[in-house]
C-alpha positions in Angstrom: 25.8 22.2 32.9 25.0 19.8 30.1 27.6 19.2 27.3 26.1 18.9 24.0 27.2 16.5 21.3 28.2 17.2 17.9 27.1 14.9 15.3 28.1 15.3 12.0 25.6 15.7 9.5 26.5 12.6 7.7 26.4 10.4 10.8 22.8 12.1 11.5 21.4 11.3 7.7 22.5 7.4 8.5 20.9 7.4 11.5 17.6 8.6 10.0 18.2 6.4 7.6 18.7 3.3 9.2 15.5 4.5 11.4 13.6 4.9 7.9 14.8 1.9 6.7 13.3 -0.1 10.5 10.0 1.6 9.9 9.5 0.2 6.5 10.2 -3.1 7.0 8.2 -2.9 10.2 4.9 -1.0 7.9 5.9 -3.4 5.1 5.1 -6.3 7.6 1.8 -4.7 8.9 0.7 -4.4 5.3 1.3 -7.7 4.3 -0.4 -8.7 7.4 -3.1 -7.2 7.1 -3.8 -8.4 3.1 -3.3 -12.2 4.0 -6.4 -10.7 6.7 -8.8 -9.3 4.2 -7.5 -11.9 1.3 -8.3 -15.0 4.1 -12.0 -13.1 4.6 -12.8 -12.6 1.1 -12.3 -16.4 0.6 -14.0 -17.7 3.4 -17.9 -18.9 3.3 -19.0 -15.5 5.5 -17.7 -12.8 2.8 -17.2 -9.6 4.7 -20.3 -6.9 4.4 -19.1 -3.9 2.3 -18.6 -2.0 5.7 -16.3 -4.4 7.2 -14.4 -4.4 4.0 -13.8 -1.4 3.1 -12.9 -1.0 6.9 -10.4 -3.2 6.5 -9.3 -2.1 2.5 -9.4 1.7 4.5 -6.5 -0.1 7.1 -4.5 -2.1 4.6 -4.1 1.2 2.4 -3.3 3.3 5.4 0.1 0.5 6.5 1.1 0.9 2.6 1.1 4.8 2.6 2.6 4.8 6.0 5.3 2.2 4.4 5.6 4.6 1.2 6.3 7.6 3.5 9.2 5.8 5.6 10.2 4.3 2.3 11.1 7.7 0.3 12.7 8.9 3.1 14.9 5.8 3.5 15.7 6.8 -0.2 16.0 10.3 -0.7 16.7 11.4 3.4 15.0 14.6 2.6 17.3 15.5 -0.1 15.7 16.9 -3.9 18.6 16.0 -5.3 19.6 13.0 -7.0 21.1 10.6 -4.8 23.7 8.4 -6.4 23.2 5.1 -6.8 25.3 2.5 -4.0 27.3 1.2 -7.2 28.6 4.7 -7.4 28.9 5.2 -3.9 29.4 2.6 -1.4 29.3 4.6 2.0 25.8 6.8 1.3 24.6 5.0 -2.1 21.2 4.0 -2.5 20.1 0.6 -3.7 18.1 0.4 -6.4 16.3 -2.3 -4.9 14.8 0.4 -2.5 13.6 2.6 -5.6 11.8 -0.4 -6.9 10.2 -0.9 -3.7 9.0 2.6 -3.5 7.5 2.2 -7.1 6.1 -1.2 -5.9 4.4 0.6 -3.2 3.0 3.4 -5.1 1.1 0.6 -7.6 -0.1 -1.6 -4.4 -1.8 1.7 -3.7 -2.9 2.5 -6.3 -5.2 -0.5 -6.5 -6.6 -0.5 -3.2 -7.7 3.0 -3.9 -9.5 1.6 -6.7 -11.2 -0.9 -4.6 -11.6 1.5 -1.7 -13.3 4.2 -4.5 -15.4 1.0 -6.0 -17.1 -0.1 -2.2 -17.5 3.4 -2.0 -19.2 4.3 -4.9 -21.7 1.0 -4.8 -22.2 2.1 -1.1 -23.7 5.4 -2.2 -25.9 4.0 -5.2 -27.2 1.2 -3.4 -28.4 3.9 -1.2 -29.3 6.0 -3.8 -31.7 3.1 -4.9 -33.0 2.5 -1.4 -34.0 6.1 -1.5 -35.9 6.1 -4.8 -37.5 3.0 -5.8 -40.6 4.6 -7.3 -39.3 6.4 -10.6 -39.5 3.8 -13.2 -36.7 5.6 -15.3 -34.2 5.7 -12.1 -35.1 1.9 -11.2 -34.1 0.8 -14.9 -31.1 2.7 -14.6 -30.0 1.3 -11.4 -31.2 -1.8 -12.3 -28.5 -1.9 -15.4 -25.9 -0.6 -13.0 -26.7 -3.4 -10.3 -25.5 -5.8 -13.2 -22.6 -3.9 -14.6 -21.7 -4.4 -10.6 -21.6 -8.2 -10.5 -19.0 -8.0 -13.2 -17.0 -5.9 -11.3 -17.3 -8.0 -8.2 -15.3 -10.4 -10.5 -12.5 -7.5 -11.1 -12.6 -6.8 -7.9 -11.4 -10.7 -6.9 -9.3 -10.4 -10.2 -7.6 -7.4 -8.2 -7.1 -9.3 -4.8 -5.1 -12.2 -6.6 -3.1 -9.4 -8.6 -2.3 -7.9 -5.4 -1.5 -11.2 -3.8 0.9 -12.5 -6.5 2.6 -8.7 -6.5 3.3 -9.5 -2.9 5.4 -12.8 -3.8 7.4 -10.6 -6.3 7.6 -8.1 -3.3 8.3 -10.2 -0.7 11.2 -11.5 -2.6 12.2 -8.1 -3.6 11.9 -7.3 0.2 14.2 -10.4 1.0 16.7 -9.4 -1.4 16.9 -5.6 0.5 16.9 -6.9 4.0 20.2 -9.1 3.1 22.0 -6.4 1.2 20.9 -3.9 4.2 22.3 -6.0 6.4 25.8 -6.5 4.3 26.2 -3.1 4.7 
């Protein structure tokens, strides 16, 4: 006969929460990993084929949304409601250093989809151009859009520093939350 265990609900929702709360920092780390990666390549004299990085954007943007997902549920434990804030209520409060991280998290992937969508798109025209170099109209076209392209290399770099300084903000950010976590 096997004797099962009551736990109360509250002791259950700080148990996920505290698992929630590992997982994060633990995705948080593979992220950051994995940027200082791609960042270290796109640097270096061998610049990574579009393949290989959008491999590795495809990998970086899967650790943030991974991070993201343990991140809300460290924050709002499957609850709709509004959670008070850990001013309010010391025992289950939330910090709001851990709502600023989710909305850090939501802009970091925001802009690797727009990198992701960029390789993507300059994938498929290149392509395209491959395909159907003997219309004279198409070639000026692409042509023009080959140029508007080397710009955007440019923003694209511009976008890997953002992303890099928005990891010192975070990383502080990310300090501050482990030491209050752990004062709890």
């Amino acid at each position: 006969m096997t004797a099962k265990i009551h736990i109360p609900p509250s002791q259950q929702i700080m148990r996920n929460r505290t698992y929630n709360c590992h997982m994060r920092n633990l995705y948080y780390e593979k992220s950051s990993y994995q940027f200082r990666k791609i960042k270290k390549s796109i640097h270096s004299k061998n610049q990574p084929h579009n393949v290989e990085q959008l491999s590795e954007l495809c990998k970086f943007e899967e650790f943030l949304d991974v991070c993201l997902a343990y991140a809300k549920a460290a924050v709002y434990s499957g609850k709709s409601e509004k959670i008070l804030p850990f001013s309010q209520d010391h025992r289950w409060g939330i910090l709001q250093e851990e709502i600023l991280l989710v909305h850090f998290l939501d802009e970091q992937i925001s802009s690797v989809k727009y990198m992701i969508s960029h390789i993507e798109i300059g994938m498929r025209i290149q392509d395209f151009s491959n395909k159907n170099k003997t219309d004279a109209l198409v070639k000026h076209i692409l042509f023009n859009i080959h140029e508007l392209n080397k710009t955007t290399e440019e923003d694209l770099h511009y976008l890997y520093d953002k992303i890099e300084k928005r990891y010192m903000v975070g990383n502080k950010l990310f300090g501050y939350l482990q030491e209050l976590q752990n004062f709890q």
